[in-house]
BALOBA-1460 file (C-alpha; in Angstrom, 3 decimals):
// residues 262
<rec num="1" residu="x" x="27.882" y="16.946" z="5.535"/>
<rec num="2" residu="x" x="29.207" y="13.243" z="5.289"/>
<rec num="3" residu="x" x="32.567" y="12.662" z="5.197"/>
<rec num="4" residu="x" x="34.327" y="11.011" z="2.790"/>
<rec num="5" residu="x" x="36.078" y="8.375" z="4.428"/>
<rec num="6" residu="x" x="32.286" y="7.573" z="5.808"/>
<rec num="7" residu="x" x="31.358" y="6.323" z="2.698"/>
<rec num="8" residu="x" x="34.580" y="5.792" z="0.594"/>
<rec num="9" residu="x" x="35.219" y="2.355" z="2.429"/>
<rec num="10" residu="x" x="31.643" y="1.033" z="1.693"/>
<rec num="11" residu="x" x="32.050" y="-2.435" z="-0.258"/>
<rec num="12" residu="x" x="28.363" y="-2.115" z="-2.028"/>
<rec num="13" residu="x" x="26.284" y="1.107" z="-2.900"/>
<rec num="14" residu="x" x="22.829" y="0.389" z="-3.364"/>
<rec num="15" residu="x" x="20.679" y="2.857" z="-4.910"/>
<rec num="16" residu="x" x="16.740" y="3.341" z="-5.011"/>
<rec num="17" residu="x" x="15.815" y="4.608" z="-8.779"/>
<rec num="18" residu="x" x="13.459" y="7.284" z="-9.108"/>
<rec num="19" residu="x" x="14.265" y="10.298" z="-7.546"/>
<rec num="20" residu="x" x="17.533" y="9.138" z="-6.889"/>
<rec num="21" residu="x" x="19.464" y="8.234" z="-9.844"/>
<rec num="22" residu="x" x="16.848" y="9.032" z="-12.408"/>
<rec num="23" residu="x" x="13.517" y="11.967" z="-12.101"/>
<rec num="24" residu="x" x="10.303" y="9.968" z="-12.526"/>
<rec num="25" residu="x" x="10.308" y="6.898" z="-14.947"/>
<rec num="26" residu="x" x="12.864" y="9.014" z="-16.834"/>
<rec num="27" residu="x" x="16.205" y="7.673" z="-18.451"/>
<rec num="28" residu="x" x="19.284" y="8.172" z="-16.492"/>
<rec num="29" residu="x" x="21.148" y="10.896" z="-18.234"/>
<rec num="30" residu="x" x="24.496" y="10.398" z="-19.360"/>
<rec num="31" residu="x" x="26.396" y="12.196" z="-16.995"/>
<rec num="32" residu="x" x="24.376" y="9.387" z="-14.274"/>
<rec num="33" residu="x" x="25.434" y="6.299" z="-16.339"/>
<rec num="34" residu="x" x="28.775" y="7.276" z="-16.819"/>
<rec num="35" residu="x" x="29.483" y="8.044" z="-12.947"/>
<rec num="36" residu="x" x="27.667" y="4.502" z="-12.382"/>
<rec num="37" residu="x" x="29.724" y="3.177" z="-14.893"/>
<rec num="38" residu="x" x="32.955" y="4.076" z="-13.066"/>
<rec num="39" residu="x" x="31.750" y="3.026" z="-9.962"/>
<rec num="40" residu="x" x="31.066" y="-0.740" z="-11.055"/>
<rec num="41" residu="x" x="34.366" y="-0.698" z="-11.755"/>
<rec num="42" residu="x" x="35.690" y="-1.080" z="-8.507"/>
<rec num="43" residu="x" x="32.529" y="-2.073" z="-6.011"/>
<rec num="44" residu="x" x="29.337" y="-3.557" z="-6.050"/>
<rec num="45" residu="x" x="26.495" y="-1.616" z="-6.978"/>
<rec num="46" residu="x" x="22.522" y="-2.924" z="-6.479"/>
<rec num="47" residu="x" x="20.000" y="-1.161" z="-7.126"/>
<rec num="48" residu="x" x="16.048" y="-1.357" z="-5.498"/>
<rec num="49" residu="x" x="12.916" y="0.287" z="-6.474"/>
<rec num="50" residu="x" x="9.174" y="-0.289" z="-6.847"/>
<rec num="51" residu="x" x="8.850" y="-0.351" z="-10.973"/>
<rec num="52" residu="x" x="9.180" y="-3.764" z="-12.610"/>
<rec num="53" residu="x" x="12.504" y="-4.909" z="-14.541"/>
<rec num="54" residu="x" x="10.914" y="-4.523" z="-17.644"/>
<rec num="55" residu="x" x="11.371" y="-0.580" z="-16.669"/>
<rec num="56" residu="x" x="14.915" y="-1.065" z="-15.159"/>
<rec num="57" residu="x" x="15.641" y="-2.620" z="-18.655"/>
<rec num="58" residu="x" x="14.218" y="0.710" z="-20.220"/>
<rec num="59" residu="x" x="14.985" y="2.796" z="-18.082"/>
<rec num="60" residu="x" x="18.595" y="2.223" z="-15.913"/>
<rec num="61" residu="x" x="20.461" y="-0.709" z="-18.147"/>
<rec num="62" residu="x" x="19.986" y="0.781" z="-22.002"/>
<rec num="63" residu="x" x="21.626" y="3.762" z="-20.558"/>
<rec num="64" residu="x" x="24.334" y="2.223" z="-19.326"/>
<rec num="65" residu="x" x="27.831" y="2.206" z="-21.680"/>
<rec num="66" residu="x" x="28.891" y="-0.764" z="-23.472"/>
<rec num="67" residu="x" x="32.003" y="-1.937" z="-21.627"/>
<rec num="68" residu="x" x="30.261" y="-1.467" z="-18.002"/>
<rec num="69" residu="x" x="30.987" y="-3.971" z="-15.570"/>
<rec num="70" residu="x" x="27.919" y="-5.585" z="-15.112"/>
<rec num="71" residu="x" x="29.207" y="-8.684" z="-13.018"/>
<rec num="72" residu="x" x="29.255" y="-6.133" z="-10.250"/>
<rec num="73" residu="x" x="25.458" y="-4.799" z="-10.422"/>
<rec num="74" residu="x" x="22.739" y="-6.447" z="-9.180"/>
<rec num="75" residu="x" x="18.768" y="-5.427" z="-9.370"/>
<rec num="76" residu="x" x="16.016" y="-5.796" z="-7.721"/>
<rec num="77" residu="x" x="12.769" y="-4.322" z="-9.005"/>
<rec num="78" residu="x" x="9.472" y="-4.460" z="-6.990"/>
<rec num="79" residu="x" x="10.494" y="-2.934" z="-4.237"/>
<rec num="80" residu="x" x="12.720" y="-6.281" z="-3.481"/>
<rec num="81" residu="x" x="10.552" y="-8.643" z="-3.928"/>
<rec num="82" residu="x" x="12.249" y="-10.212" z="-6.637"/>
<rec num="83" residu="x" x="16.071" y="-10.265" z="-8.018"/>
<rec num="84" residu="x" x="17.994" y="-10.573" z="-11.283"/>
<rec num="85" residu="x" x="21.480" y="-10.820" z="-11.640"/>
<rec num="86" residu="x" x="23.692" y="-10.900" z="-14.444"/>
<rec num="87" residu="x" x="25.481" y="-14.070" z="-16.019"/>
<rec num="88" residu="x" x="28.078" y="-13.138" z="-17.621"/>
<rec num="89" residu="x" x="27.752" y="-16.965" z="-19.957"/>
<rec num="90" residu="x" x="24.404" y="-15.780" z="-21.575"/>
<rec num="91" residu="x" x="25.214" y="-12.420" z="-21.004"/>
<rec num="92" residu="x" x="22.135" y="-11.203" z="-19.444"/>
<rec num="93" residu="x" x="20.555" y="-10.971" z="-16.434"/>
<rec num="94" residu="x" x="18.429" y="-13.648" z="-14.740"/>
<rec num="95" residu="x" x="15.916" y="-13.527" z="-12.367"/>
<rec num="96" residu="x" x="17.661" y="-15.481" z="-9.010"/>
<rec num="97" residu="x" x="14.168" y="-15.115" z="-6.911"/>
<rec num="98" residu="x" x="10.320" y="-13.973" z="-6.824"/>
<rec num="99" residu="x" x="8.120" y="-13.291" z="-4.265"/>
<rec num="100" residu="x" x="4.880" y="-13.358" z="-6.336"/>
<rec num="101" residu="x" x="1.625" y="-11.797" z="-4.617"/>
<rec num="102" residu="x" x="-0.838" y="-14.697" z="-4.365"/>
<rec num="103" residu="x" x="-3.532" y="-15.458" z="-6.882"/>
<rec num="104" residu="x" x="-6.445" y="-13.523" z="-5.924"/>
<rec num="105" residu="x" x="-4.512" y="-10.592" z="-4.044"/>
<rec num="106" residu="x" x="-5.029" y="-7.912" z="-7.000"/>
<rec num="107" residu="x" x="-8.815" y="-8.045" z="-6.325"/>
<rec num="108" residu="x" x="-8.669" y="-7.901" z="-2.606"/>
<rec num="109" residu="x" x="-6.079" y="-5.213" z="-3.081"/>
<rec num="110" residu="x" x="-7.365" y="-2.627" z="-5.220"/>
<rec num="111" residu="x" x="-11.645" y="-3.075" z="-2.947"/>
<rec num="112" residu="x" x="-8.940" y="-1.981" z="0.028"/>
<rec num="113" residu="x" x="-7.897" y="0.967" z="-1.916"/>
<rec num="114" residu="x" x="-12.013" y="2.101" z="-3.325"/>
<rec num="115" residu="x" x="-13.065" y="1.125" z="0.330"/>
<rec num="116" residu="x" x="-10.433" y="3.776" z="1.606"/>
<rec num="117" residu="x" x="-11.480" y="6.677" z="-1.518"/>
<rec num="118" residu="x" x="-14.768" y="6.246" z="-0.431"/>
<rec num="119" residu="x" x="-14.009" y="7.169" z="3.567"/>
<rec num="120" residu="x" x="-11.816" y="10.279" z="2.413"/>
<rec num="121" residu="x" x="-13.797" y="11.323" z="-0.721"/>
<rec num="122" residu="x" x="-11.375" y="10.619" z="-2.952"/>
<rec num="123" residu="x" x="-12.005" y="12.456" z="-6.345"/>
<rec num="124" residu="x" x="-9.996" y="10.663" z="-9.217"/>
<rec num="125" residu="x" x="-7.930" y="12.777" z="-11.605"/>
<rec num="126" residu="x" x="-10.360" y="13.857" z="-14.766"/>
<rec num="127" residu="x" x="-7.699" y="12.202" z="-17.192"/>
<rec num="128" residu="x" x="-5.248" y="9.794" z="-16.295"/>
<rec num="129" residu="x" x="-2.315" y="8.539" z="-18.548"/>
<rec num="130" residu="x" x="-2.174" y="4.553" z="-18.720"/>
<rec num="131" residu="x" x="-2.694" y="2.139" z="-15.709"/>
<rec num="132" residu="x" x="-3.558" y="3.407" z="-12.627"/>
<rec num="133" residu="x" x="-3.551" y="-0.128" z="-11.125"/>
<rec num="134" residu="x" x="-0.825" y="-2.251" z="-12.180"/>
<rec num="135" residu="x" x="-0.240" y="-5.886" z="-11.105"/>
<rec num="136" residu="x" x="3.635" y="-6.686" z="-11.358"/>
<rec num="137" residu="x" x="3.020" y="-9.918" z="-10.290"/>
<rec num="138" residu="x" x="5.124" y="-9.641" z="-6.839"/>
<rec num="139" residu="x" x="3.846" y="-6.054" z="-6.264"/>
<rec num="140" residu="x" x="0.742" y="-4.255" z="-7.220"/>
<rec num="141" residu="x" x="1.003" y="-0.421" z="-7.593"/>
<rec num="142" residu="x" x="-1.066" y="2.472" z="-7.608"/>
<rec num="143" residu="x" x="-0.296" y="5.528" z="-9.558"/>
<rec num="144" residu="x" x="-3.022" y="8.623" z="-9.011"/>
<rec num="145" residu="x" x="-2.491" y="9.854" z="-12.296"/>
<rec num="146" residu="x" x="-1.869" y="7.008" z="-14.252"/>
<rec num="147" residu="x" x="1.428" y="5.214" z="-15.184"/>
<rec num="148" residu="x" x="2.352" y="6.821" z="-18.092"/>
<rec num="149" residu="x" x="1.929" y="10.342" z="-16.683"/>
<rec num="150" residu="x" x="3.961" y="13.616" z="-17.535"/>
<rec num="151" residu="x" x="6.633" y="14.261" z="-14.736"/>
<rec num="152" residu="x" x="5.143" y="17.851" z="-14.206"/>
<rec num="153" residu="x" x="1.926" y="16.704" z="-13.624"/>
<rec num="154" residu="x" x="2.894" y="14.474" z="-11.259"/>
<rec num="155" residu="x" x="5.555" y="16.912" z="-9.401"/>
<rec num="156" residu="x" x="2.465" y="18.856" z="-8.626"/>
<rec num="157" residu="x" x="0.232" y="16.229" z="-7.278"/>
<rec num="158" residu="x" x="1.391" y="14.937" z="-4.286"/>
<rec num="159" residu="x" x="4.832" y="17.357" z="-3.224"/>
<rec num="160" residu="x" x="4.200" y="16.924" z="0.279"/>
<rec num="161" residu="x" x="3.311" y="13.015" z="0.130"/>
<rec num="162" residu="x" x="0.315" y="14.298" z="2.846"/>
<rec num="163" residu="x" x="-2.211" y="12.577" z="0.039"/>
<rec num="164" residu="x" x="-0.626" y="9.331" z="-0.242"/>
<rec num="165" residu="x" x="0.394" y="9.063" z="3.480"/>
<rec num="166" residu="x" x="-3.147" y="9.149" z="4.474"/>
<rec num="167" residu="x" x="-4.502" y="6.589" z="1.908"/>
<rec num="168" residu="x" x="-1.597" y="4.390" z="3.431"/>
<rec num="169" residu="x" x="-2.504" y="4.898" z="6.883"/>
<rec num="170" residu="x" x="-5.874" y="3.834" z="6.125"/>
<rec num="171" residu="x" x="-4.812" y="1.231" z="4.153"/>
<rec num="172" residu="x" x="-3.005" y="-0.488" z="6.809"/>
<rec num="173" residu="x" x="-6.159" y="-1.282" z="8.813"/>
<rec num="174" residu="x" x="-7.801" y="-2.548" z="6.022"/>
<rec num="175" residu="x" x="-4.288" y="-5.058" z="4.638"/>
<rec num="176" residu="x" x="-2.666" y="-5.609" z="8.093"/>
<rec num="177" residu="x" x="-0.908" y="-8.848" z="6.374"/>
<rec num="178" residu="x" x="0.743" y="-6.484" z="3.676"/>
<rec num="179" residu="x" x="3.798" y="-4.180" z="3.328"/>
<rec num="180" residu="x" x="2.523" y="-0.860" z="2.092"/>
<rec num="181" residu="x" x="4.577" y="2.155" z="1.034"/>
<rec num="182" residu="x" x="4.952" y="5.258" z="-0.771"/>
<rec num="183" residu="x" x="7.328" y="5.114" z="-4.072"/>
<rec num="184" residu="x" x="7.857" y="7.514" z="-6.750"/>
<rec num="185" residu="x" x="6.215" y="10.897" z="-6.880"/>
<rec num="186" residu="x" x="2.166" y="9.660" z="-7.187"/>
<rec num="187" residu="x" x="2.530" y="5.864" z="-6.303"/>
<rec num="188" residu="x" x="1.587" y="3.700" z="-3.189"/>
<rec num="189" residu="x" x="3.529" y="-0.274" z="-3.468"/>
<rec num="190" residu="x" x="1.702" y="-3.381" z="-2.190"/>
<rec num="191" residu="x" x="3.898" y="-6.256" z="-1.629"/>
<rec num="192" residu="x" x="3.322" y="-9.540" z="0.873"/>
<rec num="193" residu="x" x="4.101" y="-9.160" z="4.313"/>
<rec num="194" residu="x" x="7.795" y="-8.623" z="4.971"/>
<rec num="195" residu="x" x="9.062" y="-8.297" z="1.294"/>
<rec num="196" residu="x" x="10.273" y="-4.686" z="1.078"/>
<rec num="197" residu="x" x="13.250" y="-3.103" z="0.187"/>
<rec num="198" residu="x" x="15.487" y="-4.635" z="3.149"/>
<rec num="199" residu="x" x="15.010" y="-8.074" z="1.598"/>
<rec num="200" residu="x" x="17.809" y="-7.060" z="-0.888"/>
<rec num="201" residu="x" x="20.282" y="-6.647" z="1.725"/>
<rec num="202" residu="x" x="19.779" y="-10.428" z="2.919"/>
<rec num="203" residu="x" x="20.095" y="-11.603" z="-0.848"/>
<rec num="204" residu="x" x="22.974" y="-9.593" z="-0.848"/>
<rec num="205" residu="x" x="24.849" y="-11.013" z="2.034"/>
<rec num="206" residu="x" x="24.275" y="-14.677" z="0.826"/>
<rec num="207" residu="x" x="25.622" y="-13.687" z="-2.611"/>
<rec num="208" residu="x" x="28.402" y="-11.789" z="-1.733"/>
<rec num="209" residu="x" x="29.628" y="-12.335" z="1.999"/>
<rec num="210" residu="x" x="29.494" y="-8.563" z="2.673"/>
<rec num="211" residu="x" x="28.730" y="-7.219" z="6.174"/>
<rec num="212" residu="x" x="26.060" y="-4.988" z="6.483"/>
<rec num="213" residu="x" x="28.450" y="-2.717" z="7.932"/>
<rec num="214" residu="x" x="29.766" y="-2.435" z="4.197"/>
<rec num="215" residu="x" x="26.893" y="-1.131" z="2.867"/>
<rec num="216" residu="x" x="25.759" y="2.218" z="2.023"/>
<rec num="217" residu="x" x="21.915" y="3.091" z="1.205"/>
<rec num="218" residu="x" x="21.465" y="6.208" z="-0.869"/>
<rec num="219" residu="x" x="17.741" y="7.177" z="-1.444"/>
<rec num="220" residu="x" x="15.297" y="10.137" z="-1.746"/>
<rec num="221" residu="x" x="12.598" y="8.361" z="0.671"/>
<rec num="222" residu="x" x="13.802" y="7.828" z="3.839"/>
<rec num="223" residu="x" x="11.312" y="9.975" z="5.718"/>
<rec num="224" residu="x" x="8.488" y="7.706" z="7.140"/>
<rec num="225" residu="x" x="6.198" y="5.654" z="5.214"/>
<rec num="226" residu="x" x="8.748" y="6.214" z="2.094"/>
<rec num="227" residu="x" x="9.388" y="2.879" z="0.341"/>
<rec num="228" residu="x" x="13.361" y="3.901" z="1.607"/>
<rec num="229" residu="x" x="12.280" y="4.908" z="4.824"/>
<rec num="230" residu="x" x="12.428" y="0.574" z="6.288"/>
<rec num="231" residu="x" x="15.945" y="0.856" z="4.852"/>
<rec num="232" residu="x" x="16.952" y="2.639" z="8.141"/>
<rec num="233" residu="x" x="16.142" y="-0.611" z="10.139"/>
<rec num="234" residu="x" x="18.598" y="-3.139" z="8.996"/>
<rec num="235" residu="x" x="21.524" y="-1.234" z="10.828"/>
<rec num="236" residu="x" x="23.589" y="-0.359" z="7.756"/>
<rec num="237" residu="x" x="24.537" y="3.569" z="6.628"/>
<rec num="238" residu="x" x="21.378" y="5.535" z="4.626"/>
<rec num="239" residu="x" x="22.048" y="8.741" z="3.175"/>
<rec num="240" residu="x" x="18.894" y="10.896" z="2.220"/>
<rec num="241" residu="x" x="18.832" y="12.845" z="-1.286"/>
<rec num="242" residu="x" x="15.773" y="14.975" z="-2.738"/>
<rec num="243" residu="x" x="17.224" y="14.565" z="-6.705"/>
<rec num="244" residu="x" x="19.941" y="12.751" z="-8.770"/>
<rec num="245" residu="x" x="21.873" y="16.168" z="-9.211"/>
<rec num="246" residu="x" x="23.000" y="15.418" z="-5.340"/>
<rec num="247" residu="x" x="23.153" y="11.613" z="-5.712"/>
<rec num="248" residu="x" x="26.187" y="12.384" z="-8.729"/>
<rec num="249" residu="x" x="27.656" y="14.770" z="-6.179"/>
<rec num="250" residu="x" x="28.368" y="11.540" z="-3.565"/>
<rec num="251" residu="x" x="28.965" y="9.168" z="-6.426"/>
<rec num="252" residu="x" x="31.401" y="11.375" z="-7.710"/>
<rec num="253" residu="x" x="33.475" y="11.143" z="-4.080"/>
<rec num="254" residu="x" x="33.297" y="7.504" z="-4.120"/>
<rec num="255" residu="x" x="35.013" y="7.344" z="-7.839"/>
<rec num="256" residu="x" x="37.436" y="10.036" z="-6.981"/>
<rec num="257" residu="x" x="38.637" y="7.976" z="-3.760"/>
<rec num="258" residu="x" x="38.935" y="5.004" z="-6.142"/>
<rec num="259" residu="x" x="41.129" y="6.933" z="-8.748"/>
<rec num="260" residu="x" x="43.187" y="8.523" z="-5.642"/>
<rec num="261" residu="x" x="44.163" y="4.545" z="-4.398"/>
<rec num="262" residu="x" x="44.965" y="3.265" z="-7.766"/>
């Protein structure tokens, strides 16, 4: 059990997405964007995760109420490997930084990945639901059953993550000068060497002057090869969740500490 005052003192609370504040490319319920809501009110808040912003904007910010405090949330999709933050002037977010794959990675990328089938016998999913490559121009993802899938169907493909581990272990030999990881439920993330997830603590630090020591990481893939798991090297506090339902039940601690000092 973590203690309260562990994690009540923590300046920013950075989230990963899926799994964590929202199931699978699925809205954040209200009950979610409410207890975010509340908690922008009084700290930082950033959250990290391997989709593009085009699906935080669908996804994490529509859900959000009106009056939120958005000064106080910052975003980086991609795993990182790129930023937005808000400006309150335009009243929108920006994007502060990119770390764009170069020009002919894609290509080079996805012969790594039918090199790799091939050695394990990979058999491809008889029907697939949208893109099951997909270049987001600072990351390139693949999803086994397609980007668009049903949350079920993916629940049942991969539980263990003993699929995608392996692909990514083999992967490795073949893109030694990439970061690889495992994100979502059915996806493996490609980014450039040493963009990953920690990269948002740096921008962080330049931005706001917080120690890491003020940070707390809250994700559902800390274990190793998880796209949370390098999280655990940059020194500051990681708590591991397996579903939103327990990520409300910390959030919920934080906001009640912040009523309690008022």
């Amino acid at each position: 059990m973590i203690g309260t005052n562990s994690i009540s003192r923590k300046k920013i609370i950075i989230f990963d997405l899926d799994g964590t504040l929202a199931k699978s490319k699925s809205n954040l319920d209200k009950e979610m964007a409410t207890l975010i809501s509340k908690l922008l009110q009084h700290r930082y808040v950033a959250v990290t995760s391997g989709c593009s912003f085009h699906q935080f904007e669908n996804q994490f910010l529509s859900r959000l109420p009106k009056r939120t405090n958005l000064r106080n949330l910052f975003l980086f999709p991609t795993c990182s490997a790129s930023g937005h933050y808000y400006n309150p002037k335009r009243g929108r977010f920006y994007r502060a930084y990119s770390n764009l794959l170069p020009k002919h990675a894609a290509m080079r990328i996805i012969h790594s990945f039918e090199i790799v089938f091939k050695k394990i016998d990979y058999v491809q999913p008889e029907k697939t639901y949208g893109r099951v490559f997909e270049n987001r121009g600072s990351q390139l993802t693949f999803s086994a059953l397609g980007q668009n899938a049903p949350l079920h169907l993916k629940q049942k493909w991969d539980p263990q993550q003993k699929k995608r581990l392996e692909i990514r272990k083999l992967l490795k030999a073949y893109m030694p000068d990439y970061e690889i990881s495992i994100g979502g439920t059915t996806s493996i993330d490609v980014t450039r060497k040493s963009v990953n997830k920690t990269l948002c603590i740096k921008k962080l630090k330049q931005r706001l002057g917080v120690d890491r020591r003020d940070m707390l990481y809250i994700g559902d893939a800390l274990f190793p090869g998880g796209n949370d798991y390098i999280m655990k090297s940059t020194g500051i506090k990681c708590i591991s969740v397996s579903a939103p339902d327990q990520t409300k039940t910390l959030i919920k601690r934080i906001v009640e500490n912040d009523s309690d000092m008022q």
